[in-house]
C-alpha positions in Angstrom: 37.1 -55.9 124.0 37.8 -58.4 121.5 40.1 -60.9 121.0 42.4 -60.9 118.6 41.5 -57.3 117.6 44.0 -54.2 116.4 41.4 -51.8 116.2 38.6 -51.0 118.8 36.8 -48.1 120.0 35.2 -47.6 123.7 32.8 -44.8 124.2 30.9 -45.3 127.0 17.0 -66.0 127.9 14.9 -65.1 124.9 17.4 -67.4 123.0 15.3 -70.4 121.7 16.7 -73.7 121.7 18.8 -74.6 118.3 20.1 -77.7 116.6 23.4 -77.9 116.9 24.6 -78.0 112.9 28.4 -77.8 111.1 28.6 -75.9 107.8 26.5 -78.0 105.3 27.4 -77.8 101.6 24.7 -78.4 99.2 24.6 -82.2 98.9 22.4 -84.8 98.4 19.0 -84.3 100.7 19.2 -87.8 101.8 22.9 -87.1 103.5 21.4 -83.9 105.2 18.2 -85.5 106.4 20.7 -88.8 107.8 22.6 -85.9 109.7 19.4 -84.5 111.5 18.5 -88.3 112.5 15.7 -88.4 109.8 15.6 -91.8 107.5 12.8 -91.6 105.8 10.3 -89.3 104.2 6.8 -90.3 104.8 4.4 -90.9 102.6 0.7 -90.7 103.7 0.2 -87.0 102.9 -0.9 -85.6 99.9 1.1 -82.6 98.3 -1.6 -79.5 98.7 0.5 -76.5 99.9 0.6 -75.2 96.1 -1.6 -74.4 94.8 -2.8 -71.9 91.9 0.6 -72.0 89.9 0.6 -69.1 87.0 3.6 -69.6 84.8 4.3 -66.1 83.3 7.5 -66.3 81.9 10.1 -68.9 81.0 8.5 -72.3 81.6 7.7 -74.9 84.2 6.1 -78.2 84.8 4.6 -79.6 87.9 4.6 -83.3 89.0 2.6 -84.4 92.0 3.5 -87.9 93.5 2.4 -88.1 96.9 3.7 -85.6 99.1 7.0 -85.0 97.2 6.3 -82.4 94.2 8.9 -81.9 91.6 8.6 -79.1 89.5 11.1 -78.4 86.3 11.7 -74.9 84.8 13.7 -73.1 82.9 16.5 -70.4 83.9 14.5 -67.1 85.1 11.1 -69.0 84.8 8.7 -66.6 87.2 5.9 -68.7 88.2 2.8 -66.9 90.2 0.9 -69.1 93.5 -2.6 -68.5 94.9 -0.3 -70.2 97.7 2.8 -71.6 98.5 3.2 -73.4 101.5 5.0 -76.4 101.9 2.9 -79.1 104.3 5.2 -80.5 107.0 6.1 -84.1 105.6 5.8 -82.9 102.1 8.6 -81.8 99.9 8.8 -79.6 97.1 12.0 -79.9 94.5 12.6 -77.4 91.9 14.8 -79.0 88.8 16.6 -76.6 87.0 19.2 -76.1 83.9 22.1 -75.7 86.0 23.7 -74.4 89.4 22.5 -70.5 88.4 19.4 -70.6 87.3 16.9 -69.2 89.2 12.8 -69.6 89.5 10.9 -66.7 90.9 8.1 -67.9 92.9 5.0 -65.2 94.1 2.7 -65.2 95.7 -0.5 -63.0 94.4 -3.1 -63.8 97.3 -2.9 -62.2 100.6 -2.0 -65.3 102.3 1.2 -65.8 103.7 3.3 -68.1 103.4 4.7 -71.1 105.4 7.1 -73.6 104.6 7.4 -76.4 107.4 8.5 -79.2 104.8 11.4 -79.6 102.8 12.7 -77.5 100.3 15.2 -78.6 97.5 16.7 -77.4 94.5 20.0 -77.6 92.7 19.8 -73.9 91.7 18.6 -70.5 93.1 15.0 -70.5 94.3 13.1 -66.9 94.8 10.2 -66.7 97.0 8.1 -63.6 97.5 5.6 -63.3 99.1 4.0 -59.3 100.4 1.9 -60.9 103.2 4.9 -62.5 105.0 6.9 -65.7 105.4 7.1 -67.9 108.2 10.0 -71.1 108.0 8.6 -73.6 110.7 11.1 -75.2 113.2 11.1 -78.6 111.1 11.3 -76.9 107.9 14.9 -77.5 105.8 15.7 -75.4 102.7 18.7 -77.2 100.7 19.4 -75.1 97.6 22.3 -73.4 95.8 20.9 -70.1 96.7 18.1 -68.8 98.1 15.8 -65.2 98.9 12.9 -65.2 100.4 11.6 -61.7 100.4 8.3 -59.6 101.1 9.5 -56.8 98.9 8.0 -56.8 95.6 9.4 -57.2 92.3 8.5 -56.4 89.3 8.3 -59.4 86.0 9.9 -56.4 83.8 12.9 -56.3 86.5 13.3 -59.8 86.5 13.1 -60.0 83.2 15.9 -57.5 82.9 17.9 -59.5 85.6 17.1 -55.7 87.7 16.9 -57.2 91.0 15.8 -54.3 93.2 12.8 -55.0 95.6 10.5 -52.9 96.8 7.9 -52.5 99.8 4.3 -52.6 98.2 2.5 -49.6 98.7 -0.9 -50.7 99.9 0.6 -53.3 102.3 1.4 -53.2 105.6 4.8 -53.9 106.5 5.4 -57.7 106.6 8.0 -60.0 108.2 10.2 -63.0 107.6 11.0 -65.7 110.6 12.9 -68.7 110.3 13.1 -71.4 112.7 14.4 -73.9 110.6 17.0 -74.9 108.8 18.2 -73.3 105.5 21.7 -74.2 103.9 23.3 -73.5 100.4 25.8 -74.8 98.1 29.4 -73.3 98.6 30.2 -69.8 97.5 26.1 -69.7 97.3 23.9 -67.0 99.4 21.2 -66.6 101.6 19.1 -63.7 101.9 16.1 -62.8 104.1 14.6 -59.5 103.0 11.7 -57.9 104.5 9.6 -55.4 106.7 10.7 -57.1 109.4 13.2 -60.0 109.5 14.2 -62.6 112.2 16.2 -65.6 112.5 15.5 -68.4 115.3 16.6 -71.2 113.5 20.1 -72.2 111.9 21.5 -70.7 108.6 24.3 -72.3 107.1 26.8 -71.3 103.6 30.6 -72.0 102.8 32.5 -69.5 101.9 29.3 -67.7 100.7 27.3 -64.8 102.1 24.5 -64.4 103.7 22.5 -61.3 104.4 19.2 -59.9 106.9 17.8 -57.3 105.4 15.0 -55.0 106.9 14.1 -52.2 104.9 11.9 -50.3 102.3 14.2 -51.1 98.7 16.9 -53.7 98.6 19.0 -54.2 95.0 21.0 -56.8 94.8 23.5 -56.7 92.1 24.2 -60.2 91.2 22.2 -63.0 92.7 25.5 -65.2 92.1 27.9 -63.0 93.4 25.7 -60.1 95.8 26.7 -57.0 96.3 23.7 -55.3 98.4 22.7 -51.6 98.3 19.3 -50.8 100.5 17.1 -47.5 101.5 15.3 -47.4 104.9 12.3 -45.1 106.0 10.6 -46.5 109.1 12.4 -47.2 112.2 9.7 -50.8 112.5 12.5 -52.4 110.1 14.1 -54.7 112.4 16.4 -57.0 112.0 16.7 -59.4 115.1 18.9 -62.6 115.7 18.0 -65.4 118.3 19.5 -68.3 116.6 23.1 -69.5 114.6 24.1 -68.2 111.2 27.2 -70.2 110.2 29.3 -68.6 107.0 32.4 -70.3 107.0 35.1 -68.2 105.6 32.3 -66.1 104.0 30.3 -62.7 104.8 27.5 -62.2 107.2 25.2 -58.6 106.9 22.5 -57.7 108.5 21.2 -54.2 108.0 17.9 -52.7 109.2 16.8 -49.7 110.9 17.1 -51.7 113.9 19.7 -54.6 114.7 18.9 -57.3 117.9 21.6 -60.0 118.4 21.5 -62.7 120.8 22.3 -65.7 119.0 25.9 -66.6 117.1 27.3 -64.7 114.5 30.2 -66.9 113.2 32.2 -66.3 109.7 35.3 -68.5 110.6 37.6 -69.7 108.3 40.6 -72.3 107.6 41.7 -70.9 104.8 44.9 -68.8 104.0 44.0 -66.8 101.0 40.1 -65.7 102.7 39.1 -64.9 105.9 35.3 -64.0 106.8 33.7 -60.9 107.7 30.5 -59.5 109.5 28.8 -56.5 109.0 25.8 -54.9 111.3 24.6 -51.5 110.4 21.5 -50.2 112.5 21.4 -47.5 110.0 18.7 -45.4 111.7 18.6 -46.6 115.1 20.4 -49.1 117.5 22.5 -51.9 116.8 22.0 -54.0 120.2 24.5 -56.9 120.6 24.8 -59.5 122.4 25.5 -63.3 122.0 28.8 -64.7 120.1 30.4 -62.8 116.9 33.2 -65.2 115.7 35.3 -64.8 112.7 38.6 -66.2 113.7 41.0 -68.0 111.3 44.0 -69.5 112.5 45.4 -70.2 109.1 46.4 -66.1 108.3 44.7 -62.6 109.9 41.8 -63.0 111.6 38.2 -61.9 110.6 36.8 -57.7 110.0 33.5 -56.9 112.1 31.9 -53.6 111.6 29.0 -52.7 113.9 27.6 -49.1 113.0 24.0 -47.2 114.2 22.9 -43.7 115.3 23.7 -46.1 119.1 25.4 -49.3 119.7 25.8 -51.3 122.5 27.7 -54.2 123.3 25.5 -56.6 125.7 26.6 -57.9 129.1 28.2 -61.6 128.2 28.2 -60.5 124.6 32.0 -62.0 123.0 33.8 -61.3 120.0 36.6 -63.1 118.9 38.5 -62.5 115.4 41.7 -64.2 116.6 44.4 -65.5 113.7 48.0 -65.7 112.9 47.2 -61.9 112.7 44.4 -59.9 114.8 41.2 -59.3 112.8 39.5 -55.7 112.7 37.0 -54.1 114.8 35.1 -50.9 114.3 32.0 -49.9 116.9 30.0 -46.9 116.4 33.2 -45.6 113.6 36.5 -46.5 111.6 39.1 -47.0 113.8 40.0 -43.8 114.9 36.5 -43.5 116.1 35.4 -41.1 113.5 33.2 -41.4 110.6 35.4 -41.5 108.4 35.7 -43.6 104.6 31.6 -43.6 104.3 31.4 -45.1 107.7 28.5 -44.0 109.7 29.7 -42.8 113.5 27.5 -43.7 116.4 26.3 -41.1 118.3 27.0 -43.4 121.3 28.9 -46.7 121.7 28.5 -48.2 124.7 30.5 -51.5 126.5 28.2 -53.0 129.3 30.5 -54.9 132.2 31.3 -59.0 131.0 31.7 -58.0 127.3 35.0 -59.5 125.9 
């Protein structure tokens, strides 16, 4: 079943085209947009994908200088947008205090919104937005952390540093797609939260986490150091993956009512002390997986991947591999006896189509 693996249980074309990307640390825009093949930012547009901006706590300041806008605030600063889109060939920069700060960015007009420009911050950049979120395919997100979410939060919660999210009541469900590029400082996290939440595009942390999450209430813990609990109650939360999420030596989760995989999975590691691991719980319905789950480490015992649902199924030409120095763990559809044991869920079926390895 999978290489590399001591523990397994046996019970039983879509994919876009994607830029080929290595782990990215946070680093200077200018060395990320060299390794896309980009030289230079040009300058003929005028900045107009904010617009409306509502400082309501903390402070901030806006600076518009052609297409590039900079805007400065302070740690926790929660800033409301008649719109925030960001225009292909414009760039928006958030400069803040330090590596952890954070700017909470929402959106209050039922537009959604779409970011096919450049994002940049050295700290941790919220965005959330009810009506949805769309990250175009020339779109790149370089920040030490970032959520994009279409659960609500409340100013009071922030304030409080309460970070649970929360589908609006009068809205319909709404969905987060990325077909860009988003990538994060080490150790730093990534998380798409919605309705609905799909990747076609390339995510990208080191030794850091990041997280799909399709539900009705997400909490994170600690937007430095996540730790995730979530509640689902519609089986139209669906989590689907068509493109590459890269978290090298770090943790992958994607949680929804509903799991799709047919891109690459891959929390790989060179390191001796850490090695990564990938979680996929299809809480209420199917996980269905196909594509490439890596999380090998040749340096000490390979990667843990844990796939859980009421029904999972391992694709035809699906491939796991958590090869090491020592095999890696695998549990389908229960712990490794099979059972649903240690407060993990047991499928009601697990199924191995013929060609998955």
């Amino acid at each position: 079943l999978a290489r590399g693996c001591d523990h397994s249980t046996e019970k039983g074309s879509e994919k876009p085209a994607r830029m080929k990307v290595r782990h990215l640390a946070l680093k200077p825009l200018s060395a990320i947009l060299l390794s896309l093949g980009v030289t230079s930012i040009p300058q003929s547009v005028l900045a107009s994908g904010l617009q409306g901006m509502d400082v309501v706590h903390g402070t901030a300041t806006m600076q518009v200088d052609g297409n590039k806008t900079i805007i400065r605030n302070s740690v926790d600063a929660i800033i409301n947008w008649k719109q925030f889109n960001i225009d292909q060939n414009e760039m928006v920069q958030f400069l803040q205090e330090n590596n952890n700060s954070a700017v909470f960015n929402r959106v209050t007009s039922n537009q959604i919104s779409q970011l096919k420009g450049i994002l940049d911050s050295n700290g941790q950049v919220f965005l959330i937005n009810p009506n949805g979120i769309t990250i175009g395919k020339d779109a790149i997100i370089n920040t030490n952390g970032f959520r994009a979410s279409t659960l609500d939060i409340s100013n009071e919660n922030i304030k409080a540093r309460n970070f649970t999210l929360e589908q609006t009541k009068d809205k319909a469900l709404a969905e987060i797609v990325n077909h860009g590029l988003i990538t994060v400082g080490k150790d730093g996290s990534v998380n798409l939260i919605g309705g609905k939440v799909k990747n076609e595009g390339v995510i990208s942390v080191n030794g850091g986490s990041i997280s799909l999450l399709a539900g009705q209430k997400i909490t994170i813990s600690d937007i430095i150091n996540p730790t995730i609990t979530y509640s689902i109650a519609a089986p139209e939360n669906e989590a689907i993956n068509l493109g590459d999420i890269f978290a090298k030596g770090g943790n992958i989760n994607v949680r929804a009512a509903n799991i799709r995989n047919k891109g690459k999975l891959s929390a790989d590691s060179v390191s001796k002390d850490k090695s990564g691991n990938i979680v996929l719980s299809a809480k209420e319905g199917e996980a269905e997986i196909g594509g490439v789950i890596s999380a090998q480490n040749q340096q000490a015992k390979g990667g843990k991947l844990m796939i859980t649902g009421d029904k999972v199924t391992l694709k035809t030409g699906a491939v796991i591999d958590l090869s090491g120095k020592e095999g890696g763990e695998t549990y389908l559809g229960g712990d490794e006896r099979g059972e649903g044991k240690n407060g993990i869920q047991l499928a009601k079926k697990t199924s191995l189509e013929k060609g998955s390895t």
